[in-house]
DONUMI-745421 format. One record per residue (C-alpha): x, y, z. Coordinates in steps of 0.5 Angstrom, whole numbers, plus 500, padded with zeros to 3 digits. Example, Ala and Ser with C-alpha at 12.3 -4.5 7.8 and 13.67 -1.06 7.14 Angstrom:
BEGIN
525491516/527498514/
// end
This chain:
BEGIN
395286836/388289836/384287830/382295828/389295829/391289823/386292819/388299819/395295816/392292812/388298809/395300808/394297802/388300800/390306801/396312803/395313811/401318810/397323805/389321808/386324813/387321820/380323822/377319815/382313816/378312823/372313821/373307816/377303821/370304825/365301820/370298816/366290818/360294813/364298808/363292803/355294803/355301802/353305797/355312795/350315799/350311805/359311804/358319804/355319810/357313814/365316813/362324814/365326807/362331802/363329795/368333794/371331800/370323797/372325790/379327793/380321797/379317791/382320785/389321790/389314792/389312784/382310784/378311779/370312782/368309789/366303787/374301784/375304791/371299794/373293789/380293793/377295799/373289800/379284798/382287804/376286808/375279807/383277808/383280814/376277816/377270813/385271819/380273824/375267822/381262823/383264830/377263833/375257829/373254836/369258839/362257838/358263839/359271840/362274845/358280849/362285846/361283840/354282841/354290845/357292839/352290834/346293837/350299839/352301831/344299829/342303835/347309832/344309826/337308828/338315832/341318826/335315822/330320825/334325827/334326819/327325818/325330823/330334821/328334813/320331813/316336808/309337813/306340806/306333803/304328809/297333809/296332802/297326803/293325809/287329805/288323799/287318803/281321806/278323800/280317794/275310794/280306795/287305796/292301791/299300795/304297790/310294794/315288792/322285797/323287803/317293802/312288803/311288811/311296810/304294805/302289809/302293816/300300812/293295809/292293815/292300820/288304814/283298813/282299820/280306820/275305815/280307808/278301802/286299801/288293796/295291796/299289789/305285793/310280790/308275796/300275793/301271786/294273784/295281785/294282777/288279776/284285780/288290776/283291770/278292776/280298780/277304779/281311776/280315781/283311785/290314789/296309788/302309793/308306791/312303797/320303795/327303797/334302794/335298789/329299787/326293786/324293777/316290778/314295782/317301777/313297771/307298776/308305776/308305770/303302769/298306773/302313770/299311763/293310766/293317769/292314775/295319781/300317784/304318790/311315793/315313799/322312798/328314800/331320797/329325790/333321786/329315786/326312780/319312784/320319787/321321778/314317777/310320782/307326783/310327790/314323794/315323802/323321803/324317809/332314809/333307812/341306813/343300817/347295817/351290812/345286809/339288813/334293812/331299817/323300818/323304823/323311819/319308815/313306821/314313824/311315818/306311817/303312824/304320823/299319817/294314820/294318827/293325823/287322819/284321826/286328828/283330822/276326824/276323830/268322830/268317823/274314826/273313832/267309829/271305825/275302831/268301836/266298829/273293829/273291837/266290837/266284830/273281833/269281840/263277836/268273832/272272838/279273834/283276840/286271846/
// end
């Protein structure tokens, strides 16, 4: 027997395969390797269900909410996985179907990713953003956990170009000891997705009672950054099981530093002759 189709046995303990829609049995039977993983938005998109849609499945299976559902669901899952791990206890590596399908599930998603963010960018808020960096003194970039290579690659692009950008990271230890020093009028952008890591909201915070402008890139409008800031730009980043996607994410980033150039190209073509020619001296390229 297949192991979508041992699955699909065991599913049956979950739940009614006679009552639910064949289409949504499929669907879950596809992804049901990250279906632990979900959240609800992510298991509404991911299963192409509505919310009313979503609801009818777990009320008519006798769950109370998705995460019951998912409860029971999981103990399933990882039965029918710890029976796959003992059949192929022996075998030492992946085999070229499985890797095929890993990176084909991650290339789908990424696909569907930028599809929506092309579909959904707000062109009004990413001008105004651009028109804040041009014109702030400095930039404060707030991230934490899986944000901070986002901070650290968005520092280093607009460092580049001539914007004064400092970062308060959980990788820097001494980020608090500068606070006091940055200047009011100084544009905070908050760098955060689900589950919204808490140090970043109590900088938020922070900077809000000290009437700080602040902007957010998140994931969706009812993210806690999206509620503290004063306007959001919403990028989705699904992927797969523990991992995390950029790729939305650094589309945005280069959109905004390549706008900032369309919008000056003089002064930033300056900064960037500026930095090839002290990387020269300093002979810091190979």
């Amino acid at each position: 027997m297949k192991e979508e189709d041992k699955f699909k046995e065991a599913l049956s303990k979950v739940i009614s395969l006679e009552t639910t829609d064949t289409r949504i049995i499929e669907r879950i039977i596809k992804k049901y390797r990250y279906f632990p993983f979900f959240n609800y938005p992510q298991f509404l998109r991911e299963i192409g269900l509505s919310h009313n849609e979503a609801n009818e499945l777990i009320l008519s299976n006798g769950y109370k909410n998705f995460t019951e559902m998912q409860s029971k669901m999981t103990e399933v899952i990882l039965e029918q996985l710890s029976a796959i791990e003992k059949q192929s206890i022996d075998e030492d590596q992946l085999s070229d179907e499985e890797i095929t399908r890993i990176i084909r599930d991650l290339a789908e998603l990424e696909i569907n990713n930028i599809n929506h963010m092309i579909s959904s960018f707000s062109i009004e808020n990413i001008n105004r953003l651009v028109k804040d960096l041009s014109t702030s003194p400095e930039i404060i970039i707030i991230a934490n956990r899986i944000s901070v290579p986002i901070a650290t690659y968005a520092s280093n692009i607009l460092n580049r170009i001539g914007i004064n950008v400092k970062t308060i990271t959980s990788a820097d230890t001494c980020s608090f000891d500068t606070i006091p020093n940055y200047d009011r009028s100084s544009l905070v952008l908050a760098i955060g997705f689900w589950r919204y890591p808490k140090d970043t909201l109590k900088l938020m915070n922070y900077f809000k009672r000290k009437n700080f402008k602040i902007v957010a890139i998140t994931d969706n409008k009812e993210s806690p950054l999206s509620h503290l800031a004063e306007y959001s730009l919403f990028v989705r980043g699904a992927s797969l099981i523990y991992t995390d996607s950029f790729t939305n994410v650094l589309i945005l980033l280069n959109t905004i530093t390549i706008a900032l150039y369309e919008a000056d190209k003089r002064k930033v073509l300056k900064r960037l002759y500026e930095f090839e020619d002290t990387a020269k001296n300093l002979d810091y390229y190979f």
